[in-house]
N, C-alpha and C positions, 0 to 999 in steps of 0.2 A: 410757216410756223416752225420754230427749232423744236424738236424733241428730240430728246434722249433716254435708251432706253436701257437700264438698268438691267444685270443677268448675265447668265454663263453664255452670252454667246460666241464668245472669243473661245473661251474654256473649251467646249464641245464646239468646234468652228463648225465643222461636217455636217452635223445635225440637218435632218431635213426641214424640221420647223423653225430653226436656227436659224438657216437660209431663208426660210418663207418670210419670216419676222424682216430681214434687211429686204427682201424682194419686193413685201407689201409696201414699206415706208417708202422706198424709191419711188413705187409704181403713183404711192400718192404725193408724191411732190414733197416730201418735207425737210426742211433741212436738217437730219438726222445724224445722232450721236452714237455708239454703241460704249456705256462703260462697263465694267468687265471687275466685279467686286469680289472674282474667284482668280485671277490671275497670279502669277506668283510677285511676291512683293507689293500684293496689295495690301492696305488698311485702312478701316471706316474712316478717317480724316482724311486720308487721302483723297480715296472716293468722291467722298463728301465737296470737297475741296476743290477737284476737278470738273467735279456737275456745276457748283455754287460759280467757278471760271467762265463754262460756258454759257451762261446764263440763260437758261432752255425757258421756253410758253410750258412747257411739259415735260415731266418724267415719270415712264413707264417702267415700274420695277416688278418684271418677268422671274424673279426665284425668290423664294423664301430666304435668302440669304440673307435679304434688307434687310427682315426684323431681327436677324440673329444678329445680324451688326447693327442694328439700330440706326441703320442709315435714315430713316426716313427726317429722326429729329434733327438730324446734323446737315441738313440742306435748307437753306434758306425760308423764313417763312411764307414769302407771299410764292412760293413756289406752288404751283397745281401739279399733284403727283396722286396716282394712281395706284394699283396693285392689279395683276393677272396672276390670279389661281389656275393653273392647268392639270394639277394634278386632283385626286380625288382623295382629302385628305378632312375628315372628320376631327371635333377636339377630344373623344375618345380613340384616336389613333395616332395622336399626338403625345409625345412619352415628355417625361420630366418638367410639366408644366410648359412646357412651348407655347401653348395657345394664349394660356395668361399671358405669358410675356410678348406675343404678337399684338392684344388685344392694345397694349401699352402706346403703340403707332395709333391707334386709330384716331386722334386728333390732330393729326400729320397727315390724312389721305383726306383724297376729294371724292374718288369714286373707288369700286372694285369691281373685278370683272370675276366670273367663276364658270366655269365647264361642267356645270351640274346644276341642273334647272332647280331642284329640292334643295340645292343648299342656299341659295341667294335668301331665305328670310333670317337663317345661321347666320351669316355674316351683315345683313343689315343691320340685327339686331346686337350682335358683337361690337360692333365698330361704328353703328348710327352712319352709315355714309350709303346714300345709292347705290345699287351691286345689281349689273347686268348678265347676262347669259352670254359667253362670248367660248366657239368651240376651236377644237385647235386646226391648227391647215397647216399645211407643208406648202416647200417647195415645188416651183413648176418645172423642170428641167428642158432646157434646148431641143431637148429631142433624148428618143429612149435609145438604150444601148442593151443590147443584147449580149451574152458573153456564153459561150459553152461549158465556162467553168462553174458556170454561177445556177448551170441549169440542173434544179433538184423538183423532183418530185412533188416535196411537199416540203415548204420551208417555214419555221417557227425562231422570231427574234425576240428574245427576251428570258428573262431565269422562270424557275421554279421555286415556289418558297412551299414547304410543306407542311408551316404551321399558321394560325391565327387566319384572319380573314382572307388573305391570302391565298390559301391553299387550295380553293374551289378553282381554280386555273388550270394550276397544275395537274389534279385530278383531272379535268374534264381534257385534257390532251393527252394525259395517259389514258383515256376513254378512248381516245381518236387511234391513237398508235396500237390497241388493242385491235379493232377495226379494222387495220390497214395489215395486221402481219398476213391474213392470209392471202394476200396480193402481193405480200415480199414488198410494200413501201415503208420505209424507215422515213420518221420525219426528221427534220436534219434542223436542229438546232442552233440557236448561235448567240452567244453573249459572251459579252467580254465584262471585266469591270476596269482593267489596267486603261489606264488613261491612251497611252498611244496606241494597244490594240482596239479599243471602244473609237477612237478617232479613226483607225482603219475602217470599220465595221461601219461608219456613217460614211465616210468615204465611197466605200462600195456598194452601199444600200440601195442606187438605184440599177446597179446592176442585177442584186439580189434581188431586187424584189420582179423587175421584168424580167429577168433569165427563166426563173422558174416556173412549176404547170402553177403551182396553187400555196398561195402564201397565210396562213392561218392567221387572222387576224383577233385575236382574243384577247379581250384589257382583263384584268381583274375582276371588274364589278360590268355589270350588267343589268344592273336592275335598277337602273339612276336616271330620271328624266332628261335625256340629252350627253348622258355623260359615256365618251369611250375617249381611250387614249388615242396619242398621236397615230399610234400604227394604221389606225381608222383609214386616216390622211396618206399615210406614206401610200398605203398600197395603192391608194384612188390618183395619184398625180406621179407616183413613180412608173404607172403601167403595169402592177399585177393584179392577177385574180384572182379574187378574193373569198376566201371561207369565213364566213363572220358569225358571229353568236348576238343573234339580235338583242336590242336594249329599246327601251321605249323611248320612242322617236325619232326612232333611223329611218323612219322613211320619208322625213322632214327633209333629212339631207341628202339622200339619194328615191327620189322617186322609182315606183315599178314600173317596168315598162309592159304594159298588158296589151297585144295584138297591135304592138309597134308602137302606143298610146302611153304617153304618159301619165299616171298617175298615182295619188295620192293615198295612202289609208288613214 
């Protein structure tokens, strides 16, 4: 089967899920495309133009970019094309009408995938098209790599926002860093937004995350049937250990191990 899969994964090459995305399609045999409709001197005809060349069984469109370029109408129509939501993105958290204007595809997709068990009747009912639960995975790496540079205490990837929904994050890690001064541990931070520093920062990430004792793995939201970010992933397949703020049905995807016994709650 040709697919191709639609996303920044050239853009952010580094990315751990980036890589998991090319690792999974190889592992299943497909003969696989990556187009790249953030790259520079890209535009939706182009795009467009070069999916409709390779004449794919499939296209996976992995960023909301599609519907901002409107790629989906500009690809052939007997094409079977997709969408994966992986972020956690409501149409009240959608500014200047985006959502209306996403909705406008939705006689262009076949199916949709989302990382949030409570949003899939949101989006069936948007877009009238099947929508499964599909969570995100990373990268499996060769083998882990330890670094003494990389070894911190307690390490946190990702910003602060201190207003809108948002903000309960960063609060509850300033929670944590309150916690930690009288033990003198500072959490050590890291985010970048600059494109070539951000591509370092995924570069080194699996040194990041196995160098260190304990890697805080906090999404935004937590209170979403199945929904955490990618960091979830990073720390479980990069090799660290993990502080997590439970969400209802994390222990779907990692079992307890109770007197060496696996299981379930």
């Amino acid at each position: 089967m040709k697919v191709i899969y639609c996303g920044q994964i050239d853009y952010w090459k580094n990315a751990p899920d980036h890589l998991g995305i090319k690792q999974g399609m190889q592992e299943l045999g497909w003969d696989w495309h990556i187009v790249d409709p953030c790259m520079a001197g890209s535009t939706p005809d182009g795009v467009a133009a070069e999916i409709n060349e390779l004449n794919p069984d499939l296209v996976i469109h992995g960023n909301t970019d599609s519907f901002g370029q409107h790629l989906f109408e500009r690809i052939r129509e007997d094409t079977c094309q997709i969408f994966n939501m992986y972020d956690y993105r409501t149409p009240e958290m959608l500014h200047q009408g985006e959502w209306d204007d996403w909705v406008k595809s939705a006689p262009y997709i076949s199916a949709a995938t989302v990382s949030a068990k409570n949003h899939i009747p949101m989006w069936e009912q948007a877009f009238g098209v099947p929508t499964f639960f599909l969570a995100h995975a990373c990268w499996v790496p060769p083998k882990l790599v330890y670094d003494p540079e990389f070894d911190f205490d307690v390490l946190f990837t990702g910003g602060h926002h201190s207003a809108g929904p948002l903000a309960a994050r960063a609060q509850l890690i300033m929670d944590i860093q309150l916690l930690l001064i009288d033990k003198a541990i500072k959490i050590k931070q890291v985010n970048e937004t600059d494109w070539e520093k951000r591509n370092q920062v995924w570069t080194d990430l699996p040194k990041w995350y196995h160098s260190s004792k304990v890697v805080l793995d906090v999404s935004h939201f937590w209170g979403n049937p199945g929904y955490c970010s990618g960091r979830y992933w990073y720390t479980a397949t990069l090799g660290g250990c993990a502080v997590t703020k439970r969400f209802p049905g994390c222990e779907e995807f990692f079992p307890i191990l109770t007197n060496g016994i696996l299981t379930r709650q």
